[in-house]
C-alpha positions as MATLAB code, in Angstrom:
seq = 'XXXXXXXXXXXXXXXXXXXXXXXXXXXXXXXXXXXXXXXXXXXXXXXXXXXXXXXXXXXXXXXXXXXXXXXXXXXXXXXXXXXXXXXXXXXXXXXXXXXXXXXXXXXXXXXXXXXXXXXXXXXXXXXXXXXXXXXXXXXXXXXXXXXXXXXXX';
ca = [
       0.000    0.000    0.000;
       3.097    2.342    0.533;
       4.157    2.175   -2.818;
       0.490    3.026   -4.152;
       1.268    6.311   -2.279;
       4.404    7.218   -3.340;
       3.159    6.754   -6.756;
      -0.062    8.980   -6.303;
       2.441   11.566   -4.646;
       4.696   11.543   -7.627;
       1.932   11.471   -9.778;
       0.527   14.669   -8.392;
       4.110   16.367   -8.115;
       4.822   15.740  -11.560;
       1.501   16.457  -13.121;
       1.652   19.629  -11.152;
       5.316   20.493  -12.429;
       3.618   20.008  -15.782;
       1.041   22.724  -15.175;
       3.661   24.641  -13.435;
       5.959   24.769  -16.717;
       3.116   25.687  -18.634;
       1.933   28.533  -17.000;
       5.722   29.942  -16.959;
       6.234   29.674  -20.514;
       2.946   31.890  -21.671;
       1.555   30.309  -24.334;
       5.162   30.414  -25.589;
       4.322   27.294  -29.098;
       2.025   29.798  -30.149;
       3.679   32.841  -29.988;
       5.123   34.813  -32.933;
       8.560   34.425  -31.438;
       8.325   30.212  -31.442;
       5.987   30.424  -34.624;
       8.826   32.153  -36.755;
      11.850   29.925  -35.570;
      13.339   27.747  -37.711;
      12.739   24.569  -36.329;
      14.168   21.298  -36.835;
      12.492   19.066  -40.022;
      11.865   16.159  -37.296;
       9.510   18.868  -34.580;
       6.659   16.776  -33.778;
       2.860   18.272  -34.502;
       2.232   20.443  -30.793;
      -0.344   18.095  -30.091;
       2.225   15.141  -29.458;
       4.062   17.058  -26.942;
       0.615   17.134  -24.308;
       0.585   12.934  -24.755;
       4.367   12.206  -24.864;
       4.465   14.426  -21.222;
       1.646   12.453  -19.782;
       3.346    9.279  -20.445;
       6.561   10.697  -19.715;
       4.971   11.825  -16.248;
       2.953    8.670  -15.260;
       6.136    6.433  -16.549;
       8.797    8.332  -14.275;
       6.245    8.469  -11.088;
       5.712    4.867  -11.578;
       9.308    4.346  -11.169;
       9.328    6.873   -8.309;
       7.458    5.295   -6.211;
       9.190    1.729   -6.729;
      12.727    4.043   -6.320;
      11.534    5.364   -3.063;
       9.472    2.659   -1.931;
      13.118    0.840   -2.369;
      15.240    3.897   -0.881;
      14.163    6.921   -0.080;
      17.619    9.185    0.935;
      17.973   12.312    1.242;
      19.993   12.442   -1.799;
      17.305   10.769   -3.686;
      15.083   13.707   -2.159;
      17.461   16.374   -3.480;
      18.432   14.845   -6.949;
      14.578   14.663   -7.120;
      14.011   18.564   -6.680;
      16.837   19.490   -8.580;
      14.676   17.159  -11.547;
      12.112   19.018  -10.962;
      13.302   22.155  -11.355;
      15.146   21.667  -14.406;
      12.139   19.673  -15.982;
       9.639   23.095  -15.040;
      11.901   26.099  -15.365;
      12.910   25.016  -19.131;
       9.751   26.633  -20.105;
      10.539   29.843  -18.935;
      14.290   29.744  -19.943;
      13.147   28.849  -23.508;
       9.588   30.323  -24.124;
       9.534   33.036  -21.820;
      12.846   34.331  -21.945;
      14.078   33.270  -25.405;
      17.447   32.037  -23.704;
      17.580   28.922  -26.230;
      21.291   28.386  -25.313;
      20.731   28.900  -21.718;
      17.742   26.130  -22.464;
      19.782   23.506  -24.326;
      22.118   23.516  -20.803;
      19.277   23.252  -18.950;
      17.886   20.060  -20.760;
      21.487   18.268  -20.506;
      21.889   18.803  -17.503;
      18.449   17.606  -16.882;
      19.234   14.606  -19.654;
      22.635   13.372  -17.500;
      20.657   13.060  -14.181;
      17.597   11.180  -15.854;
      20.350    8.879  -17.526;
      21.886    8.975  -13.338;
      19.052    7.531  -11.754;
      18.506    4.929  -14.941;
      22.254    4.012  -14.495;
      22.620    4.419  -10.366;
      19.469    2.294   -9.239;
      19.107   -0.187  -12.137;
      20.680   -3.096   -9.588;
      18.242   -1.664   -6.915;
      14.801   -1.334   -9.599;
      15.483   -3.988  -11.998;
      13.202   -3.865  -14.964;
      11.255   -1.186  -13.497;
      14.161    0.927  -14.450;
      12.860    0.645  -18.226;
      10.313    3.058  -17.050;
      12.486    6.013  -17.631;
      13.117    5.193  -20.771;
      10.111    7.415  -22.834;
      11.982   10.135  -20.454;
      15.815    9.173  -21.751;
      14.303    9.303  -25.238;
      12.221   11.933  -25.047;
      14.832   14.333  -23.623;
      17.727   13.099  -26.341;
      14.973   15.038  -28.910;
      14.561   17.743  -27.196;
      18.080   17.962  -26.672;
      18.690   17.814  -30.936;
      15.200   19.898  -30.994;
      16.988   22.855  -29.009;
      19.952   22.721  -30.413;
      18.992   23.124  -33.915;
      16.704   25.974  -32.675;
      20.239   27.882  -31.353;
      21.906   26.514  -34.376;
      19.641   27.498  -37.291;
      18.271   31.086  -36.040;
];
């Protein structure tokens, strides 16, 4: 029954980080500024991003709540809120503020500690582990997604 807790309390952290994120990067897909970029050939339809962040989201709080079911440090506790600010204040770095370099730091840094906690607590998750992996993948196109943004503008 813990575990079914942890979940529903990662579930409701990261959903809210979601809603968070969006609110600090003001409508930023459908503004002039993010209309006009050039963006990479391989930028998914907008609609994908809404349903590739919910399973994102319910994937990595699944594995939350197995991770700190497991273990539950106070490292694990910090490297979480440093994940979660990196995952919300992209939006404003990016959309808000137009800082695209400052952006594409901000999502490999965010990239390395996903890959961390796939890489650290494997032996300690097993195949749950493979739950991060829409997140891995997911940030490696952002990450090429970014980049051509500061690259091609």
């Amino acid at each position: 029954m813990k575990r079914t807790k942890y979940i529903i309390f990662f579930l409701i952290i990261n959903f809210s980080g979601l809603v968070l994120g969006t609110l600090l990067m003001k409508n930023g897909p459908l503004t002039d500024w993010y209309i006009d970029l050039n963006k990479a050939p391989w930028t998914p339809p907008s609609r994908f991003f809404g349903v590739a962040w919910t399973m994102i989201m319910i994937c990595f709080s699944i594995y939350l709540g197995h991770l700190f079911m497991e273990m539950n440090t106070k490292k694990m506790q910090f490297q979480f809120f440093i994940q979660f600010v990196l995952n919300v204040i992209w939006n404003y770095v990016f959309f808000n503020q137009h800082l695209i370099g400052l952006g594409l730091i901000n999502l490999i840094f965010l990239t390395l500690l996903i890959f961390y906690y796939f890489f650290e607590y494997k032996n300690v998750l097993k195949t749950t582990s493979y739950l991060l992996l829409p997140y891995m993948l997911w940030l490696i196109i952002a990450i090429t997604l970014n980049a051509y943004i500061l690259l091609n503008n």
